[in-house]
py3Dmol code that shows the C-alpha trace and the ligand (Angstrom):
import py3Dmol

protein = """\
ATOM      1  CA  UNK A   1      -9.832 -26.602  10.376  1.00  0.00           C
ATOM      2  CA  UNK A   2     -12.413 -29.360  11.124  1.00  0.00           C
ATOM      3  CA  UNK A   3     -14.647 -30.131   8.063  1.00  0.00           C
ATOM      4  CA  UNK A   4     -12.910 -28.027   6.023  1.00  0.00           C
ATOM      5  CA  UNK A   5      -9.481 -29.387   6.086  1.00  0.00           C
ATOM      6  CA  UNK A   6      -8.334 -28.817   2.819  1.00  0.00           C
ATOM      7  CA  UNK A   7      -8.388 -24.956   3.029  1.00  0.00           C
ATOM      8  CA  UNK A   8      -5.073 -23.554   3.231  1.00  0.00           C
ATOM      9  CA  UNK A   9      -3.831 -20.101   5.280  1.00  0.00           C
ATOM     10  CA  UNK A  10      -2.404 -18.890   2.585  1.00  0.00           C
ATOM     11  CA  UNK A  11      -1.249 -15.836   3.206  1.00  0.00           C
ATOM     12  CA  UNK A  12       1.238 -14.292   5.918  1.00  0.00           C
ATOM     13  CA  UNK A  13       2.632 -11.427   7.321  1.00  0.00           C
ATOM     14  CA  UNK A  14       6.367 -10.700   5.383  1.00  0.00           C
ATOM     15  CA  UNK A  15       8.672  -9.960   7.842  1.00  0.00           C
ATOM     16  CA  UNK A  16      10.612  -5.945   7.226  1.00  0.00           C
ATOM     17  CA  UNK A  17      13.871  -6.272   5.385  1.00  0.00           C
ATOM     18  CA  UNK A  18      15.182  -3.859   7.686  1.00  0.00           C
ATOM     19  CA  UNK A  19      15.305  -2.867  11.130  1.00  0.00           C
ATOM     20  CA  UNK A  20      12.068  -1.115  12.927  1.00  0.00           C
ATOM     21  CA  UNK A  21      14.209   1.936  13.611  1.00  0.00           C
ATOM     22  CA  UNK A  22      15.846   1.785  10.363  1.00  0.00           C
ATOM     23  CA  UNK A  23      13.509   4.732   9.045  1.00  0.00           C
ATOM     24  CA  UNK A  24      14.735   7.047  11.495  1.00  0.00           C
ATOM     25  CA  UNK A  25      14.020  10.317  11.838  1.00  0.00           C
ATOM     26  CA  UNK A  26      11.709  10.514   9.092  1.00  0.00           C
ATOM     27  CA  UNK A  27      10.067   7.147  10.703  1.00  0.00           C
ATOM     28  CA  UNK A  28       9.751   6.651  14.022  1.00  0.00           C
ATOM     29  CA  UNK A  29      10.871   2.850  15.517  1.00  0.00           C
ATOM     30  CA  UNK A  30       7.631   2.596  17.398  1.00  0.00           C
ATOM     31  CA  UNK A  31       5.354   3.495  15.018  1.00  0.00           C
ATOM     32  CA  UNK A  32       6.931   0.996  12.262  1.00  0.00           C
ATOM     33  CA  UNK A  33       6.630  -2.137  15.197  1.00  0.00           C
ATOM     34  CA  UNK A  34       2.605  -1.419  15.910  1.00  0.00           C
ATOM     35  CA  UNK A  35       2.256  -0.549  11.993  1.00  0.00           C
ATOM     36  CA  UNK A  36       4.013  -3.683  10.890  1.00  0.00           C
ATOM     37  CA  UNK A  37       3.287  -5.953  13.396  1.00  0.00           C
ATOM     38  CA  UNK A  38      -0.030  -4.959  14.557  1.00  0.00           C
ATOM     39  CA  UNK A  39      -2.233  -3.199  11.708  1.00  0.00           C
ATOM     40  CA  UNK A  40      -0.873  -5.340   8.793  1.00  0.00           C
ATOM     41  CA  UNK A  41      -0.694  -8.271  10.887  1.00  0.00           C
ATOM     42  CA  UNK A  42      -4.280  -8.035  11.356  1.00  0.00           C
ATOM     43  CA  UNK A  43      -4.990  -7.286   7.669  1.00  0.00           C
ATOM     44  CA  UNK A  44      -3.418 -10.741   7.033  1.00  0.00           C
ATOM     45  CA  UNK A  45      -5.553 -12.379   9.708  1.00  0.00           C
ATOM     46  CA  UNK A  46      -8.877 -10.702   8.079  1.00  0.00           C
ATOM     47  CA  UNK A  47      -8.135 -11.836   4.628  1.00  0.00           C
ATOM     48  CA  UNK A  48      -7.631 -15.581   5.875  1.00  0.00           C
ATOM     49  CA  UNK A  49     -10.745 -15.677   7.248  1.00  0.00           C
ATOM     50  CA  UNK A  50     -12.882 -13.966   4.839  1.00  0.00           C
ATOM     51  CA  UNK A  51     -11.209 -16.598   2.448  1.00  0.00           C
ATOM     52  CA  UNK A  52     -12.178 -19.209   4.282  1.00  0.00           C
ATOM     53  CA  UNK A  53     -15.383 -18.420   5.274  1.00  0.00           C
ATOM     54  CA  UNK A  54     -15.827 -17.582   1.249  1.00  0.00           C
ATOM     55  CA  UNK A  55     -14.981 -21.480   0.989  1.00  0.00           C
ATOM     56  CA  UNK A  56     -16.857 -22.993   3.413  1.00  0.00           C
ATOM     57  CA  UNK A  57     -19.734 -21.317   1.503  1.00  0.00           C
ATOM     58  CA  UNK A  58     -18.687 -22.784  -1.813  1.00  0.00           C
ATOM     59  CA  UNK A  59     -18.297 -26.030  -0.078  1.00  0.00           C
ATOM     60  CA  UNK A  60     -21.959 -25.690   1.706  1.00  0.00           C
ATOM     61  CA  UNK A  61     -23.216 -23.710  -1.130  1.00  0.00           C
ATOM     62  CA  UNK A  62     -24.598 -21.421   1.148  1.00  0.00           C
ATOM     63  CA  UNK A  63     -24.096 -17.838  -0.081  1.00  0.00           C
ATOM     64  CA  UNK A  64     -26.068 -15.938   1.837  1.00  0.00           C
ATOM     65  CA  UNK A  65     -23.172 -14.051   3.561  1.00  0.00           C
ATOM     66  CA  UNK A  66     -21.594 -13.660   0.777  1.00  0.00           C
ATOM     67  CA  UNK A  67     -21.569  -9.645   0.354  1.00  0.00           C
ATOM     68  CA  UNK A  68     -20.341  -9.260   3.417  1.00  0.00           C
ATOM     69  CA  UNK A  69     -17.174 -11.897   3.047  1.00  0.00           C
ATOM     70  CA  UNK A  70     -16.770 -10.582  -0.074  1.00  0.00           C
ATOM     71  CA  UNK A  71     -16.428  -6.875   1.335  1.00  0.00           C
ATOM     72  CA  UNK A  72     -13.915  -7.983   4.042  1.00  0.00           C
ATOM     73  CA  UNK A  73     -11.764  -9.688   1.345  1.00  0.00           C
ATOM     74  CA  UNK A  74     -11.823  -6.755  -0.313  1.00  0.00           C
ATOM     75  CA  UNK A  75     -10.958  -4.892   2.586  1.00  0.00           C
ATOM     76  CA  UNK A  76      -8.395  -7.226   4.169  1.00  0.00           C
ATOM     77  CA  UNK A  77      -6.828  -8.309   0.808  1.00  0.00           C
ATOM     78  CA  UNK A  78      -5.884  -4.479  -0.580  1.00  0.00           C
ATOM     79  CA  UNK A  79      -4.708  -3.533   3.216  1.00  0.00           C
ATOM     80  CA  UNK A  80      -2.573  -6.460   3.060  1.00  0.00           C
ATOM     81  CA  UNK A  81      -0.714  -6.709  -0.290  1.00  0.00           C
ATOM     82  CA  UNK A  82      -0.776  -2.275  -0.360  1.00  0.00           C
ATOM     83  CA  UNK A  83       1.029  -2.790   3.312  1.00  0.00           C
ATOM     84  CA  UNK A  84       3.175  -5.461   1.537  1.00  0.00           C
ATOM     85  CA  UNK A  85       4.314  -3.261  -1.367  1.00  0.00           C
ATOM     86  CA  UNK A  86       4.673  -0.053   1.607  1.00  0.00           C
ATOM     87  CA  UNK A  87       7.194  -1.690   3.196  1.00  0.00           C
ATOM     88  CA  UNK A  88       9.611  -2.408  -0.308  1.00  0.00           C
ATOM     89  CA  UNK A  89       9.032   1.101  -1.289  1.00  0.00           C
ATOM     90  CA  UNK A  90      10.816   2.538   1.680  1.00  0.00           C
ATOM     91  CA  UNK A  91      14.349   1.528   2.988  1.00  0.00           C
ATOM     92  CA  UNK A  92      16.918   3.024   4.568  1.00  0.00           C
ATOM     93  CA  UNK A  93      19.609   5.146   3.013  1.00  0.00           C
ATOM     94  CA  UNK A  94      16.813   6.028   0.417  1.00  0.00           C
ATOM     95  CA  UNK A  95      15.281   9.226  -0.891  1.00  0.00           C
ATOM     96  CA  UNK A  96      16.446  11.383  -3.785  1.00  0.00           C
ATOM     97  CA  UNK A  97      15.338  10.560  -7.231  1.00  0.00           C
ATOM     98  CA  UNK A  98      14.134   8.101  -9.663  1.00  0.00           C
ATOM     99  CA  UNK A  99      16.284   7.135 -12.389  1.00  0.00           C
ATOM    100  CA  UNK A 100      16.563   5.520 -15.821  1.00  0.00           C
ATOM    101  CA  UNK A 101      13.155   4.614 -17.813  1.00  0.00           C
ATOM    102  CA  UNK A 102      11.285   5.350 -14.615  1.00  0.00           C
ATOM    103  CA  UNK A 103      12.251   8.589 -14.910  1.00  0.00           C
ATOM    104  CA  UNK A 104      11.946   9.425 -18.103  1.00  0.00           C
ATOM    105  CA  UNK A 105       8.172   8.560 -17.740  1.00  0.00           C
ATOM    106  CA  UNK A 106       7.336  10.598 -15.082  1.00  0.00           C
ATOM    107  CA  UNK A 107       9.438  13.337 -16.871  1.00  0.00           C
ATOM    108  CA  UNK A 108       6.863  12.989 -20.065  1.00  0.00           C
ATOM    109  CA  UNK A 109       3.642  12.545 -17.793  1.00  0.00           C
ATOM    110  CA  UNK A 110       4.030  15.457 -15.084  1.00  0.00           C
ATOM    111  CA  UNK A 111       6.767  17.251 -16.674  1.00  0.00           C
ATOM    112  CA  UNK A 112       9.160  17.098 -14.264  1.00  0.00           C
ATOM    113  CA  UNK A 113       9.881  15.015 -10.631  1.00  0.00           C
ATOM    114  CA  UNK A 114       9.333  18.511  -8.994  1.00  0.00           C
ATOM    115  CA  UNK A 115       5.792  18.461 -10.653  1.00  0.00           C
ATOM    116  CA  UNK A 116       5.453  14.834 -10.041  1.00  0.00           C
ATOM    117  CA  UNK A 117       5.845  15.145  -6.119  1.00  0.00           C
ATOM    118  CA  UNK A 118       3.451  18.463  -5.479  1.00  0.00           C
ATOM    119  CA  UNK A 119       0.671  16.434  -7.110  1.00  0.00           C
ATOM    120  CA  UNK A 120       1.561  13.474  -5.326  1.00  0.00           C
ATOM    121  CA  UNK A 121       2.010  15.248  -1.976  1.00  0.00           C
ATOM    122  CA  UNK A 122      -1.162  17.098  -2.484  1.00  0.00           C
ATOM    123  CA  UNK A 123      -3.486  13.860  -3.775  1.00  0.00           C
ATOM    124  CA  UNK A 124      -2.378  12.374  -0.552  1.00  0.00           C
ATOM    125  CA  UNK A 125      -2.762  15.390   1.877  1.00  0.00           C
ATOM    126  CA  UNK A 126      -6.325  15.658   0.312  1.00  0.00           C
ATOM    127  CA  UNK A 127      -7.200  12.053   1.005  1.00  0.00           C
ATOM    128  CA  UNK A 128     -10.693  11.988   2.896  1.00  0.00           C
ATOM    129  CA  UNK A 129     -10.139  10.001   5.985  1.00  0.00           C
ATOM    130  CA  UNK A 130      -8.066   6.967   6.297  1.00  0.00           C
ATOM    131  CA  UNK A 131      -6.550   5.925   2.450  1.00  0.00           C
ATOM    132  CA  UNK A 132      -3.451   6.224   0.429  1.00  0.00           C
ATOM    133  CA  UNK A 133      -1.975   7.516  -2.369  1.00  0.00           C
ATOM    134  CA  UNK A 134       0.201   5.899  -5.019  1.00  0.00           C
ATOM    135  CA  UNK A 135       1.450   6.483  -8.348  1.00  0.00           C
ATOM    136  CA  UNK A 136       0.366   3.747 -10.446  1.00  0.00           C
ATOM    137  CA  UNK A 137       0.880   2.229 -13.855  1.00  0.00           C
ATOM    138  CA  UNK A 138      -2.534   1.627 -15.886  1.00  0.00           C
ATOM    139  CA  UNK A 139      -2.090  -1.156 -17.873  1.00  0.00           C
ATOM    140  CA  UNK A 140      -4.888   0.024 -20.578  1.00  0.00           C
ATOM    141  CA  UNK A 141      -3.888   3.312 -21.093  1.00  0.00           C
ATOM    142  CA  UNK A 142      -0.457   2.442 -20.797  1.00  0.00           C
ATOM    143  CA  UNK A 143       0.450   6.007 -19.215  1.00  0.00           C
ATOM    144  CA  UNK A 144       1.705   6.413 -15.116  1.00  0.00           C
ATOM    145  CA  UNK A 145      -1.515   7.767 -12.747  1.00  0.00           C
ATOM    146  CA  UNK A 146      -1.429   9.375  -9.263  1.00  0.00           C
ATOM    147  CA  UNK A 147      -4.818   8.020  -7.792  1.00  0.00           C
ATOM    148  CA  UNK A 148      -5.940   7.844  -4.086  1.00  0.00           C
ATOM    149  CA  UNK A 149      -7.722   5.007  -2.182  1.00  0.00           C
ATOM    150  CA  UNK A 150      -9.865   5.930   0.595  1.00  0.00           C
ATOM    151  CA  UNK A 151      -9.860   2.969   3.499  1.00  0.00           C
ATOM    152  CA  UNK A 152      -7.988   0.634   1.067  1.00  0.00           C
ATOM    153  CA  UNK A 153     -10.168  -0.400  -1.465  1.00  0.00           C
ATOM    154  CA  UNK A 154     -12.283   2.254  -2.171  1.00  0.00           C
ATOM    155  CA  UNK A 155     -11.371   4.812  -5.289  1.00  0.00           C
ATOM    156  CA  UNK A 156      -9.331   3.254  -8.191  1.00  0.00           C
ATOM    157  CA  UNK A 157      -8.836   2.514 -11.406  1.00  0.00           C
ATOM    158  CA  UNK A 158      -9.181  -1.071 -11.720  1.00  0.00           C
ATOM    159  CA  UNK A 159      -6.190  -1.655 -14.321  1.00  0.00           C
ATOM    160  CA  UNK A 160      -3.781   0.018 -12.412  1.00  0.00           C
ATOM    161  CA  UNK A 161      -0.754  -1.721 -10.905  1.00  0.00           C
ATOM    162  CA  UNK A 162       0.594   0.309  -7.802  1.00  0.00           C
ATOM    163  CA  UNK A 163       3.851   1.457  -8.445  1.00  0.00           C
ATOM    164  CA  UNK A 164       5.097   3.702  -5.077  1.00  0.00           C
ATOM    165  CA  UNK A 165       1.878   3.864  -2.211  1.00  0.00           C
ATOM    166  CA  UNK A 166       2.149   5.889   0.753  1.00  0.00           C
ATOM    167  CA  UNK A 167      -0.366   4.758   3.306  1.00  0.00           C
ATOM    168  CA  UNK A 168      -1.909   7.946   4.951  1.00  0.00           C
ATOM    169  CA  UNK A 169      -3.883   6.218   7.538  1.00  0.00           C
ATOM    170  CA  UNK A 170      -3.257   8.359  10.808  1.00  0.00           C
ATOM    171  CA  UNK A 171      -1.982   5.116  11.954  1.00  0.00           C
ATOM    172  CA  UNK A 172       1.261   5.467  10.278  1.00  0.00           C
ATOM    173  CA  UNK A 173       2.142   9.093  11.631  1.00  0.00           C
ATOM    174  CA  UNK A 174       0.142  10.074  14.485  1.00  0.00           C
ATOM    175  CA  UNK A 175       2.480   9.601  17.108  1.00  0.00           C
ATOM    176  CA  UNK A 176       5.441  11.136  15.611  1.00  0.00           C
ATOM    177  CA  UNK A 177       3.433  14.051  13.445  1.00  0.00           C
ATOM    178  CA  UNK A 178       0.208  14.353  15.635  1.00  0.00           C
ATOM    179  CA  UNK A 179      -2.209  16.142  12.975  1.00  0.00           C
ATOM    180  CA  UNK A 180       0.563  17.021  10.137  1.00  0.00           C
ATOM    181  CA  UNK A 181      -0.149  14.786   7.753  1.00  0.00           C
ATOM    182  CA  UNK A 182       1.697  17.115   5.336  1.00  0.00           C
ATOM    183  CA  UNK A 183       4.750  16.897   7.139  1.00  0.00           C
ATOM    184  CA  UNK A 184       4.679  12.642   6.958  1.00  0.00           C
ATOM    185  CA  UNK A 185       4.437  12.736   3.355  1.00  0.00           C
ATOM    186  CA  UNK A 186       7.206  14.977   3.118  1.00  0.00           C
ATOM    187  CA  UNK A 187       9.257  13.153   5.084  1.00  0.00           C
ATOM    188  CA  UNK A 188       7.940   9.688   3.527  1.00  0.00           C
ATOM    189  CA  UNK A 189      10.065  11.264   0.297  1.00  0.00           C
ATOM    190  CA  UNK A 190      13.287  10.845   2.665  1.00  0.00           C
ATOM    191  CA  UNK A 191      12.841   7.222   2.807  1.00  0.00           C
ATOM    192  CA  UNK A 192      11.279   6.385  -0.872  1.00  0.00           C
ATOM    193  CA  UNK A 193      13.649   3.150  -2.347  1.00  0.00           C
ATOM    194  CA  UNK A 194      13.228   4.303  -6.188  1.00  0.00           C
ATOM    195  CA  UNK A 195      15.061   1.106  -7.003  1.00  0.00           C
ATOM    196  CA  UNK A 196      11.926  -1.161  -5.666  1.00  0.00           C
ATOM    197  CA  UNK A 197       9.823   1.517  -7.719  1.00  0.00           C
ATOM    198  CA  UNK A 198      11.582   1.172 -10.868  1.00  0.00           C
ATOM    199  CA  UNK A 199      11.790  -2.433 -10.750  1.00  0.00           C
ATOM    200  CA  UNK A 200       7.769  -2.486 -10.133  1.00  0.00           C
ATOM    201  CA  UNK A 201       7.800  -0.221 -13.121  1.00  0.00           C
ATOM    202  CA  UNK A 202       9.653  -2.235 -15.354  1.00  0.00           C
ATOM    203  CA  UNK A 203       7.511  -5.320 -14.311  1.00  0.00           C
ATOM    204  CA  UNK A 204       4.505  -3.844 -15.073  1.00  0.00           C
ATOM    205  CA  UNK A 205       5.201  -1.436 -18.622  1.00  0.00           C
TER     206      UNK A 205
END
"""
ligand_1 = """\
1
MN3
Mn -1.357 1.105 7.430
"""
view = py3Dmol.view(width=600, height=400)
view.addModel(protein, "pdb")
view.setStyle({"model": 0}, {"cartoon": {"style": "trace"}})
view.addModel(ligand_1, "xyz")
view.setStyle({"model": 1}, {"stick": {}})
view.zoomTo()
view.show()
């Protein structure tokens, strides 16, 4: 790292706690090896550098690139740690629905799971271009969101901790579902691993 030595990569790719082709049918093998281990992978290396070119500035105190390091971070950083909570919301042998406190607060916000999962399957189908959507907790409001990202930084509410995200990049289901996005997110419900969601929910209420 030269002259600036004492930065520190920080931050690397998690391996999947399950096999590529564990997702199957709902998730093709293929498209989980060039999702994980290409798009995230480069997420991870984008971050790194924006962070350390954002330290070589404080250590030159040159900032005159600074909106555009600052951007990438942004950029990099949510793709990374959204792809990072992606991966623990799905498993295999998954699906069905949530139970316990989790459930009983999406009962009392969208009235039912059936209610819960048109909005979310719509908010996500209606997702301008490469994004997500994820139901959230807002820590202010105290009170469980469904919000969209476009790319994966843009659209939010700041004090909202992601919950359950469902990346609907065409990346992560054009080769098995061509144009039906609608279809992916369906199928996406197949593989949801409510236990990682309730445990994110319980963390974060
Ligand atoms: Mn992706």
């Amino acid at each position: 790292m030269g002259q600036f030595g004492e930065f520190k990569m920080t931050h690397e790719l998690p391996p999947l706690t399950y096999d590529y082709n564990a997702l199957e049918p709902h998730i093709d093998e293929q498209t989980m090896k060039l999702h994980h281990d290409i798009h995230h992978n480069g997420y991870v290396k984008g971050l790194n550098n924006a962070e350390s070119k954002l330290a070589e500035a404080r250590k030159s105190g040159d900032y005159g690139l600074v909106k555009h390091w600052e951007r990438e971070a942004a950029f990099h950083g949510a793709g990374h740690f959204l792809h990072c909570i992606f991966w623990e919301n799905m498993g295999p042998n998954c699906g069905g629905t949530p139970t316990g406190n989790l459930s009983d607060a999406i009962n009392s916000k969208f009235g039912s799971f059936e209610n819960f999962s048109k909005h979310f399957k719509a908010a996500g189908g209606a997702v301008e271009g490469s994004g997500w959507v994820m139901l959230c907790w807002n820590t202010e409001a105290k009170s469980l969101e469904i919000l969209t990202a476009e790319k994966h930084q843009n659209l939010t509410q700041w004090v909202s901790v992601p919950l359950l995200v469902c990346d609907v990049w065409e990346h992560a289901y054009y080769l098995n579902y061509q144009n039906k996005r609608a279809a992916y997110i369906e199928a996406f419900f197949n593989v949801i691993n409510w236990e990682n969601v309730s445990k994110r929910f319980e963390a974060a209420c």
